[in-house]
N, C-alpha and C positions, 0 to 999 in steps of 0.2 A: 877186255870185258870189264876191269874191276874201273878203267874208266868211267863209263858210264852209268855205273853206280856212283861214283863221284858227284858227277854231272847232275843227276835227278832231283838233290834238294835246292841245287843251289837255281834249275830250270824252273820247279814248282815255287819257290819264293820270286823268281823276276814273273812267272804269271798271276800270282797274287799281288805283289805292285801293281802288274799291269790292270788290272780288276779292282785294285784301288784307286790308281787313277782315273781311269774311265767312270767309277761310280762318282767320283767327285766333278767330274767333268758333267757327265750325266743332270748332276743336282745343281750345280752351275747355270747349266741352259734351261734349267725351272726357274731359274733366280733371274736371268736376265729374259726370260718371257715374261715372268712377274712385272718387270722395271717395264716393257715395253707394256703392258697393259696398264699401266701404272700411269705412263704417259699419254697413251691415248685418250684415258679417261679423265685427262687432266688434275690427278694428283697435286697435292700442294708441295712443292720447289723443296721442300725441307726431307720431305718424305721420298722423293724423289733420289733425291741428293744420298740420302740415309741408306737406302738398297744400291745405288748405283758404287760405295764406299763398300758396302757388302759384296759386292759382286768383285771388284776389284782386291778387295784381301783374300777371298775363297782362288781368287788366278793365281793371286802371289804367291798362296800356301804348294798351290799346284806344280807351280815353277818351281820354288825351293826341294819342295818332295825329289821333283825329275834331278833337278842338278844335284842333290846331295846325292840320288842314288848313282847316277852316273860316275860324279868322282869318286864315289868308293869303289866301283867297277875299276877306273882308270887306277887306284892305286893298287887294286890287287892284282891288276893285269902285269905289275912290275915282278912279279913271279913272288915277290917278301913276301913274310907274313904282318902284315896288319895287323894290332890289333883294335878293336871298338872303341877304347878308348884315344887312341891316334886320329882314326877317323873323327871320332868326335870333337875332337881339340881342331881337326882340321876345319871340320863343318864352323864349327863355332866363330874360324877365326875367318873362312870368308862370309858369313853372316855378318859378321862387324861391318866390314871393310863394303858389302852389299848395300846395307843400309844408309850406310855414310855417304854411299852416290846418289843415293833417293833424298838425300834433307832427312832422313829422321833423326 
């Protein structure tokens, strides 16, 4: 039993994730229904361009969210203890090394 008392905060924050992502996901597909009316109505290329750069860093944010929560799952899954700050140094160091495959 004293299990699943364990279990319950740490089930209630992966459904708040999950309810963050999905709202950002959610506000995403207003942003690229924006850009597709945008283009319909023939928008000027600049403006265009400007939401289409917004639509693609709100994915990015999305992506990074999921993998950083993921790899802090896979490092507690090692039975250690973690701490926040480990994680964080971890996150930090594959963010460098993520963007430096993109050109930024």
């Amino acid at each position: 039993m004293g299990d699943e008392v364990d279990t319950q905060p740490a089930e209630h924050a992966k459904q708040a994730d999950t309810t963050q992502v999905l709202h950002r996901l959610r506000r995403i597909e207003g942003q690229v229904r924006g850009l597709q009316r945008m283009i319909q109505e023939g928008q000027e290329c600049e403006a265009v361009l400007t939401q289409l750069s917004a639509v693609k860093s709100a994915l990015d944010r999305v992506g990074m969210f999921l993998i950083s929560h993921r790899m802090k799952e896979c490092l507690e899954d090692t039975g250690q203890h973690v701490s926040e700050e480990a994680l964080e140094a971890a996150f930090e160091v594959f963010l460098k090394y993520a963007s430096l495959g993109r050109g930024a």
